[in-house]
Every structure is written in C-alpha cells, then in structure tokens.
C-alpha positions in Angstrom: 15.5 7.9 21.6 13.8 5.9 19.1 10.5 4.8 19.3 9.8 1.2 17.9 8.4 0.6 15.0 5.2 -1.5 15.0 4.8 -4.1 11.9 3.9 -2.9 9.2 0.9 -5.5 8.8 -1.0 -3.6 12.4 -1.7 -0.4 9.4 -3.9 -2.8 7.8 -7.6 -2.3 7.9 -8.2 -5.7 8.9 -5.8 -5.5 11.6 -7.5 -2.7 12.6 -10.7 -4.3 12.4 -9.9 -6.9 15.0 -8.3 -5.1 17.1 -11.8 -3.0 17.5 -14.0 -5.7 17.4 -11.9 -7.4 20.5 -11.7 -4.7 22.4 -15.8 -3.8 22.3 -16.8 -7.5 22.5 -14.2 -7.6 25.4 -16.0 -4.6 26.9 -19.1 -5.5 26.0 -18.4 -9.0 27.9 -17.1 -7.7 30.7 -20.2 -5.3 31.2 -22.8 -8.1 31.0 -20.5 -10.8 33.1 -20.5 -8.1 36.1 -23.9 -7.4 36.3 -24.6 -11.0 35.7 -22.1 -11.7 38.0 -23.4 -9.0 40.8 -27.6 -10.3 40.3 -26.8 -13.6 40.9 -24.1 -13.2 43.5 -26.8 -11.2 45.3 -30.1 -13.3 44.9 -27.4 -16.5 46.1 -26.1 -14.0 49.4 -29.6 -13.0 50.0 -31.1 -16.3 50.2 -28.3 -18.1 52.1 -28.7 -15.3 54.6 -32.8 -15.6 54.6 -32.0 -19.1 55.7 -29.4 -18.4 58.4 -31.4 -15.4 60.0 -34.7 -17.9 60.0 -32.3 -20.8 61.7 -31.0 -17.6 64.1 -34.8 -17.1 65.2 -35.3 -20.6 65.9 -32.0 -20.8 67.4 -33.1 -18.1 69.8 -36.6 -19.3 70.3 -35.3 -22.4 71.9 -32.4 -20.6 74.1 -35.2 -18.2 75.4 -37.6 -21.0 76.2 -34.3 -22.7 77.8 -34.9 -25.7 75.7 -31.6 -27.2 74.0 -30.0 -25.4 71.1 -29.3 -26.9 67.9 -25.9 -28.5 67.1 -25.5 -25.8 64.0 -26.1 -22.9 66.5 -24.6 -21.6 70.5 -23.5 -19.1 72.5 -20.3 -17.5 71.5 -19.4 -20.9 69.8 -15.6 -21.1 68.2 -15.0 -20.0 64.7 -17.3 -17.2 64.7 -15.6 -13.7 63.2 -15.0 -11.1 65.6 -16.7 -8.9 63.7 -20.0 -10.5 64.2 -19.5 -11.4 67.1 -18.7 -7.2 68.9 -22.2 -6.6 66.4 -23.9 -9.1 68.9 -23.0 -8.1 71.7 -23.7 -4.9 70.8 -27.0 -5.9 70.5 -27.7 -6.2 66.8 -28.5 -8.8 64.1 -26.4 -9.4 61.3 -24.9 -12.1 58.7 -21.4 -13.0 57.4 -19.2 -15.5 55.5 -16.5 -16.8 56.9 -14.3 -20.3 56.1 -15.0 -22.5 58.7 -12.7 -26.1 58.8 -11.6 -24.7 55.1 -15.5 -24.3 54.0 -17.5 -21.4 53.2 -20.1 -21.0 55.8 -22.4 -18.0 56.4 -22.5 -17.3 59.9 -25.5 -15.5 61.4 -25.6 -13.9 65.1 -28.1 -12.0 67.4 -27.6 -10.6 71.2 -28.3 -13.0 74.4 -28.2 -11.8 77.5 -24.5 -9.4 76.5 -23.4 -12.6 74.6 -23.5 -13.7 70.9 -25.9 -16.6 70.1 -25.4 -17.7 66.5 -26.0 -20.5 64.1 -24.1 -21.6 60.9 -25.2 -22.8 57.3 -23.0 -24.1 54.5 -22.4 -22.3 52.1 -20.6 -24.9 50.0 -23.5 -24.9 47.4 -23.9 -21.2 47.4 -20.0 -20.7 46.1 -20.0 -23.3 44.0 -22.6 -21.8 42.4 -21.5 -18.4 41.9 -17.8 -20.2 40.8 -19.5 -22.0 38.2 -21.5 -19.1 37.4 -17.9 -16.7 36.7 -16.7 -19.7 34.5 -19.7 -20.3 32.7 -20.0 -16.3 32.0 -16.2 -16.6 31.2 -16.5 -19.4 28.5 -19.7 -17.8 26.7 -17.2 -14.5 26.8 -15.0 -16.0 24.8 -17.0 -17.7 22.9 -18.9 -15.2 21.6 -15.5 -13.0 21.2 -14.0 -15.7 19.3 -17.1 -16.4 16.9 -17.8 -12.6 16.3 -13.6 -11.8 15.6 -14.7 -15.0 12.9 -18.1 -13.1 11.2 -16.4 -10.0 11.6 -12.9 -11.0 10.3 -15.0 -12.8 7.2 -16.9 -9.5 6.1 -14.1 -7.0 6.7 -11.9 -9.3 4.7 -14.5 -9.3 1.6 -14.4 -5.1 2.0 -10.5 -5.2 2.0 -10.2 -7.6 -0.8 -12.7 -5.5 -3.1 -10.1 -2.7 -2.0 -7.4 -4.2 -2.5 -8.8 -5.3 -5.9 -9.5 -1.5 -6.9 -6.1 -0.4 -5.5 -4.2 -3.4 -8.0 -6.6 -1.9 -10.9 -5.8 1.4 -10.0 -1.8 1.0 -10.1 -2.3 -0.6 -13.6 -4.5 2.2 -14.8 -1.1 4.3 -13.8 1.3 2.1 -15.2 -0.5 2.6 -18.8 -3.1 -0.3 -18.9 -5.8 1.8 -19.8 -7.9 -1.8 -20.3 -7.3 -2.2 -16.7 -11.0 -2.3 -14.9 -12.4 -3.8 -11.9 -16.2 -4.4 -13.1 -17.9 -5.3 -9.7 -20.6 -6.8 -10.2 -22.7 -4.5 -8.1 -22.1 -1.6 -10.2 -23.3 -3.6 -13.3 -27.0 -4.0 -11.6 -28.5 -1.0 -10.8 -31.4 -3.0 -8.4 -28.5 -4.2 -6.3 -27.9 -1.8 -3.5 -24.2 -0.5 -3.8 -22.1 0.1 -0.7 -19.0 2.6 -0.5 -16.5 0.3 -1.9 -18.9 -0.4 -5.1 -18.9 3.2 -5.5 -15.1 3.6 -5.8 -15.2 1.0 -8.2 -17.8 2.5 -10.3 -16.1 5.6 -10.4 -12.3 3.9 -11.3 -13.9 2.4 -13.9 -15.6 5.3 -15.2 -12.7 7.5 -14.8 -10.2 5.2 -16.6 -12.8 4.5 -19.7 -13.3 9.0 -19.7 -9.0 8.8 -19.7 -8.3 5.8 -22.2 -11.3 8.0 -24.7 -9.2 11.0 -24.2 -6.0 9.5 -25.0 -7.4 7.7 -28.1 -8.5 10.8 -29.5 -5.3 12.5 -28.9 -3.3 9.9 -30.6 -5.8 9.6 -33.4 -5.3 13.5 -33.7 -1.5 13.1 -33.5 -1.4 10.4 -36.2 -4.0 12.5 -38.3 -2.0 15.5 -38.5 1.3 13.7 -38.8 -0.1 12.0 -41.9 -1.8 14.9 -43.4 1.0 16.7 -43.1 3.2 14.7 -45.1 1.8 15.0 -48.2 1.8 18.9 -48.4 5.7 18.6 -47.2 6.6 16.1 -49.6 5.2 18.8 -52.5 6.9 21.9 -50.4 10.1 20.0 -50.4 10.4 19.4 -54.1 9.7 23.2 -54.6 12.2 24.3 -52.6 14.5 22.4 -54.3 13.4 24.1 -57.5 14.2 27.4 -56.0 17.4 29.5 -57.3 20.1 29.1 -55.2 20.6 32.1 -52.4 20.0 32.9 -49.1 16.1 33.4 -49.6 16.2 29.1 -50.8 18.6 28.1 -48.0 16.2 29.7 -45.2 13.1 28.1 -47.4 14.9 24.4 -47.3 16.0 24.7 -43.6 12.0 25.4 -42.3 11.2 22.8 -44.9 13.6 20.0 -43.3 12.1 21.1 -39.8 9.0 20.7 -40.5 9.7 17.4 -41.8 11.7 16.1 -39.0 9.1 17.5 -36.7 6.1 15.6 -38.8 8.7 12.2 -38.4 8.9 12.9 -34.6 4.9 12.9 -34.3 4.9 10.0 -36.4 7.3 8.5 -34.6 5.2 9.9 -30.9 1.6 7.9 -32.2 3.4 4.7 -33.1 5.0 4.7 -29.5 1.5 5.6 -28.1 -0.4 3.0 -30.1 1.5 0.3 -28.4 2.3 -0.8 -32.2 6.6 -1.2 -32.3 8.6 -4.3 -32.8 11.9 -5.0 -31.8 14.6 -6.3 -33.9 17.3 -7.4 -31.3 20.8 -8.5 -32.3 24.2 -8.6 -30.8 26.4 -5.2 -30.8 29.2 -3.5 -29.0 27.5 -1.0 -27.3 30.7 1.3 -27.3 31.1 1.0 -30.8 27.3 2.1 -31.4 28.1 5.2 -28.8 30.9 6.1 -30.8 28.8 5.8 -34.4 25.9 8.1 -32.6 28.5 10.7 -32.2 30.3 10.9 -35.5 27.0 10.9 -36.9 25.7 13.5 -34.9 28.9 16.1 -36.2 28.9 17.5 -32.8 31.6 17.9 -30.4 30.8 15.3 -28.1 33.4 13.5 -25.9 33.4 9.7 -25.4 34.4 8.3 -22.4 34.6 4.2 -22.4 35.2 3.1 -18.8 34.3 -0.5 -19.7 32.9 -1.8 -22.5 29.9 -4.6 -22.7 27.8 -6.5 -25.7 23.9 -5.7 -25.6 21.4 -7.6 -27.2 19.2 -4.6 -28.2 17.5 -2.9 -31.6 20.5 -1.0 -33.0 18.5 1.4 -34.9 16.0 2.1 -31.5 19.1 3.1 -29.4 21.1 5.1 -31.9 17.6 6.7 -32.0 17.9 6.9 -28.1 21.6 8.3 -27.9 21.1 10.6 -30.9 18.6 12.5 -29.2 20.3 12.2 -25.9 23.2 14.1 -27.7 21.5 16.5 -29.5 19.6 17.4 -26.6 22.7 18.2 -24.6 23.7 20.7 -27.5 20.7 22.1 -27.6 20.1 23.2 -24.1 22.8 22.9 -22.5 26.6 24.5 -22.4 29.7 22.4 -23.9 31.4 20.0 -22.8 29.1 17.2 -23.7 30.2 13.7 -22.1 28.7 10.3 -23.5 30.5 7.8 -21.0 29.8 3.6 -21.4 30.4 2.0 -18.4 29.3 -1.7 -18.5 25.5 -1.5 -19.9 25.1 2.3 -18.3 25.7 4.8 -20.7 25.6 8.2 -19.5 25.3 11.7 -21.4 25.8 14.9 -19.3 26.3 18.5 -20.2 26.9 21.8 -18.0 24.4 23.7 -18.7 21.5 25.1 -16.3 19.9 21.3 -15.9 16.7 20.1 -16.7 14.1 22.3 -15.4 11.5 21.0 -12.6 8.6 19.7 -14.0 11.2 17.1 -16.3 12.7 15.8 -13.3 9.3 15.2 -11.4 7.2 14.1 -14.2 9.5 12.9 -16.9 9.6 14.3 -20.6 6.6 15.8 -21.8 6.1 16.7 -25.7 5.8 20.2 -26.3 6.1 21.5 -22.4 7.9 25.1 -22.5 8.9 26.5 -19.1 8.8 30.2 -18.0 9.5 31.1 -21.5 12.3 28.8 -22.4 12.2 26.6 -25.8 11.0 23.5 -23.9 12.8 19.9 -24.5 10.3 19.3 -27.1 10.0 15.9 -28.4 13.4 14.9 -28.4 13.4 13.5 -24.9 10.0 12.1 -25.2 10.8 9.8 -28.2 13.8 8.9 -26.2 12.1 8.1 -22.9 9.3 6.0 -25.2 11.6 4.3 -27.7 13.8 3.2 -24.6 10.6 1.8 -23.3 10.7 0.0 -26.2 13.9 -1.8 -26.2 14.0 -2.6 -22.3 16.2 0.1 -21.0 15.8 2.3 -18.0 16.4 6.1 -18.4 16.9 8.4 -15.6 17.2 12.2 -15.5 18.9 14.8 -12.7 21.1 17.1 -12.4 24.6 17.0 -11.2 25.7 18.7 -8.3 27.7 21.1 -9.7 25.8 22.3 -12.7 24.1 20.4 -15.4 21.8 17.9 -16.6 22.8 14.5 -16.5 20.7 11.5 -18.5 21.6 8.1 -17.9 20.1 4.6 -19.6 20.6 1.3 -18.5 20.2 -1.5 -20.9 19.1 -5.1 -19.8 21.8 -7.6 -19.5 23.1 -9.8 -22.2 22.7 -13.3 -21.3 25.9 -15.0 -23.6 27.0 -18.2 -23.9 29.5 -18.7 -20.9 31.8 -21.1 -23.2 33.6 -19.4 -25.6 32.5 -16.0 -24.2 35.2 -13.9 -25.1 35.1 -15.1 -28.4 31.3 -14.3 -28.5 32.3 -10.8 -27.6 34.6 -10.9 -30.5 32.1 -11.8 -33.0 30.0 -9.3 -31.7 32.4 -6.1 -32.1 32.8 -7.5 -35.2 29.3 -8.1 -36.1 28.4 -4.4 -34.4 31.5 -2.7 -37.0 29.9 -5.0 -40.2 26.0 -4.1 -39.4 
C-alpha cells in the first residue's frame, strides 16, 4: 500500500521552522497555563473553603448554644451531596462543591448529634474567576504563539532567502557563469560577526573565483600553445612538401596534416571556451546538409531521411557538428554507420562497443582515454561546444543492442505560415545554391 505523499513545500526549512516553533510555544503554553491554572484554582478553593468552614463554626456555635441557625446553614438540609453528608455523620469535617439551583456553591459540613449540620457559600464569583482565568491564559497563549510564529517566521525567512540566494548562485557557477557570486555583505567586513550562512557564502565565492582563475589559465595555455604551434607547422608543412616523393614523404605529410588538424581543433576548443563565437544563421534543408556532410566525409555512411524540415541554423557550425559526429562513428565504432533526419532530430549511430562510462555520465571530455583505449579525443568535445553554439541539444547512449547512439535536436524554425511550402522551397533551393 502506498503511503501518501506529503507536499512537497512541508521539506522546506521554513516549514520546518514553524512547525517547531508551534509545537514548543504550544508546549511551552500549555506548561505555564496548568500551573497557572492549578495556583490560582487552589488559592480561589482554599479561600472559598476558609470562608465556609469559619461560617460551619459559627453555624455550630449557635446550634450548640440552641440559638437559631442561619438561613445559609441546617441540619441535614436538601441539596447537600451524599458524600459529605456519610463524612458527617461519620463524624468528620470536610468541604465540597456542588451545583445547587444550577449554581456553584461550596458546601461545608460537620457532625451534630449523628446528623450533618452544614452551611453553604456561593461560589458564583469563585468560578467565574477561575473561567476567566483559563480564557485569559488561553488568549495570551495564543497570542504569544501567533506573535513568536511572526518574529520567528521573519528571521528564519531572512536565513532561507540568503540560502536560497547561495543555492541560485551556486547552480549558475554549474551552468558555466563563472561571474556568478553572491557577495554578502557580511563577508565583505571583517568587524561584522559572520553566521553559518555568511560562511557558505564566503566560501562559494572563494571557490568559484579559485575555479574561474583555473580555467582562465587553462584556456590562456590552450590558445598559447595552439598559436605557437602554428607557425612551426606552417614551416614543417612547406618542407614536407619539398620532400622527394616515397613512402618516407607520405608518412612525413600524414603526421604533418595531423598535427595541423589537431592545432585547428585546440584553436577551435579556446574560441568555444572564451565565450567569443558568432552565429551566422540562415535558412537550409537540413537533409540536404546531412547528405553534403557525408559525401564530404568519403565514408560509407548510410542516410536515412524519415522526414525532412528547414532549420534556421549556421551551416558551417553544424556540418562542423555532423562531420565529427560521423567520423567519430568510424573511428570507434564498427560499420554500419546510420545518419537518420527525422523532423529537426538527426541521429548518428554505429554498432560498435558504445561510448564508454565516464562519456555518458559526464559528457565529452578533450583528451580522456579509458582503460587504455584511444579516447574520443576532441572530436566529440568540439561537437558538444559548437552545438552549444548554434542552439541544439546533443544527447549520447547506447542502444540496446550494441552501439553508441548520438542524437542533436535543432531549435525550431519559426516560417512564415502563408506561403510556407513555398518558403520550404526556396529554402532547399537556397540550402543546394549556398
């Protein structure tokens, strides 16, 4: 059976916070209105009865002197509890309240002669002061509940909102805004005494200026060695070229060409860190950019259109995209190699082993080998980034029967709905001409 699910608002800590601060002012109220409640209840009994037992002596003073009793006392008179009245006769004193003609009266009785002589005071006044006693405790209860859930509801909202603040900055430190900080004020002043929450704060912001350092200096690095590199390339390059032809010259010109394309990639990697691309949208046929990806790429990739759509996207940034999508799926995985377009979603998949663990968990990470294999190297990074770029969404796993799947989803065009399969037109067109 099911247990119900509380809201999820009661896991808050100011939820919490009430709820505690209730229950202990409840408790603490409760405490002091009983033993208020029980002292005054007992100074009103005892004096009531002081009164009654006095009136019980005078009472019997004038029976035993045979001298007429007072109307508020007798002998056995009618009303009296039976109670009392056997403790009489047994020949002892005592004191009770009973209603008497629907009031509260306080009935006192003593022995004569093996009947009850008693008197009887009203104790009207005494209940009505012990009623408005219990109310007056009641309101001041509640009261005082309701103005400390107020103080307490004030200052546990000011914590929660400094957390929730750290929390927001927190999330956008994640989400790459290394700018992101939360600057309490009471971390800025080192007189001001700081509480826990200030010391969270402190730290975040310490933390994210140590990370966004780090990561400076490793693009700075990155675009160093990029363009450092270049320049000795560009010279190895033109004397390779000037080597006589043989196999000794082809190896020479194939390391040359990789180390250029891998001084491109890093290029490519500190431009995408640094925040620094532009887009340059325009209309195409996305199948008809798939389809110019794989010619281009001379592999033996199959397209699959199940339905074709326009994008409004940066051609160059997705045939960037799908290229290393492709070549990537050649590389490490086993033929056949699928490229399918359905609608905006254009999937590549392969069946090979899949993409190892750490890829699926943490996304593509440049230069990350596992248990001796070649890595994905940068291929899927500059992917993952220059999709970024463009507005797409790119998902990896790994099919169910064996091999890595990759899928990106481009935004939405927003056409013209007049004339819109005419716009579509122009745009194949304009896709095949650009």
């Amino acid at each position: 059976m099911n247990r119900p699910r509380l809201p999820r608002w009661t896991a808050t800590l100011t939820w919490k916070a009430a709820v505690f601060i209730t229950v202990m002012c409840c408790a603490l109220a409760a405490m002091l209105g009983a033993l208020v409640h029980a002292s005054m209840t007992r100074q009103t009994v005892d004096q009531a009865r002081e009164k009654a037992l006095a009136r019980l002596v005078e009472v019997t003073r004038a029976y035993e002197s045979g001298e007429p009793v007072p109307r508020f006392g007798g002998v056995d008179p009618p009303g009296l509890p039976h109670s009392l009245r056997a403790l009489a006769v047994g020949g002892k004193r005592g004191t009770m309240v009973e209603s008497y003609r629907g009031r509260p009266i306080m009935w006192a009785a003593g022995p004569a002669d093996g009947r009850a002589l008693a008197v009887r005071v009203d104790y009207t006044t005494s209940a009505n002061t012990i009623t408005g006693l219990d109310r007056a405790i009641v309101g001041s209860s509640v009261l005082a509940i309701g103005a400390t859930l107020l103080v307490g509801a004030f200052a546990v909202t000011r914590i929660t909102r400094r957390l929730h603040l750290t929390a927001q900055v927190a999330r956008k430190i994640s989400a790459g805004d290394l700018d992101a900080r939360v600057n309490d004020p009471r971390t800025k002043d080192p007189s001001r005494p700081q509480d826990e929450v200030a010391t969270v704060s402190g730290a975040l912001d310490t933390m994210a200026s140590s990370l966004q350092g780090k990561l400076l200096s490793e693009q700075r690095f990155t675009a160093d060695v990029a363009h450092e590199l270049r320049t000795p390339l560009t010279g190895l390059t033109a004397a390779a070229e000037l080597l006589p032809e043989g196999r000794p010259a082809e190896l020479v010109r194939d390391r040359v060409r990789a180390m250029r394309s891998l001084t491109e990639d890093l290029l490519e990697i500190s431009r995408l860190d640094a925040g620094s691309e532009t887009v340059d949208l325009d209309v195409h046929e996305l199948a008809y950019l798939a389809e110019r990806v794989v010619r281009a790429s001379a592999t033996d990739t199959e397209i699959r259109v199940l339905r074709n759509a326009t994008v409004e996207t940066d051609k160059r940034r997705l045939e960037r995209v799908l290229g290393n999508l492709v070549a990537n799926a050649h590389r490490h995985g086993k033929p056949p190699v699928v490229l399918t377009v359905d609608g905006t979603v254009v999937t590549v998949a392969d069946h090979g082993t899949g993409f190892p663990q750490y890829l699926l968990d943490h996304g593509p990470q440049r230069f990350r080998t596992d248990g001796g294999s070649k890595g994905h190297g940068l291929g899927l990074t500059i992917a993952a980034g220059q999709s970024a770029v463009i507005g797409a969404e790119m998902r990896f796993w790994n099919a169910p029967g064996g091999g890595a799947v990759a899928r990106l989803t481009l935004p939405e065009y927003a056409g013209l709905v007049d004339g819109m399969d005419d716009g579509a037109d122009n745009a194949a067109e304009h896709g095949r001409t650009g």
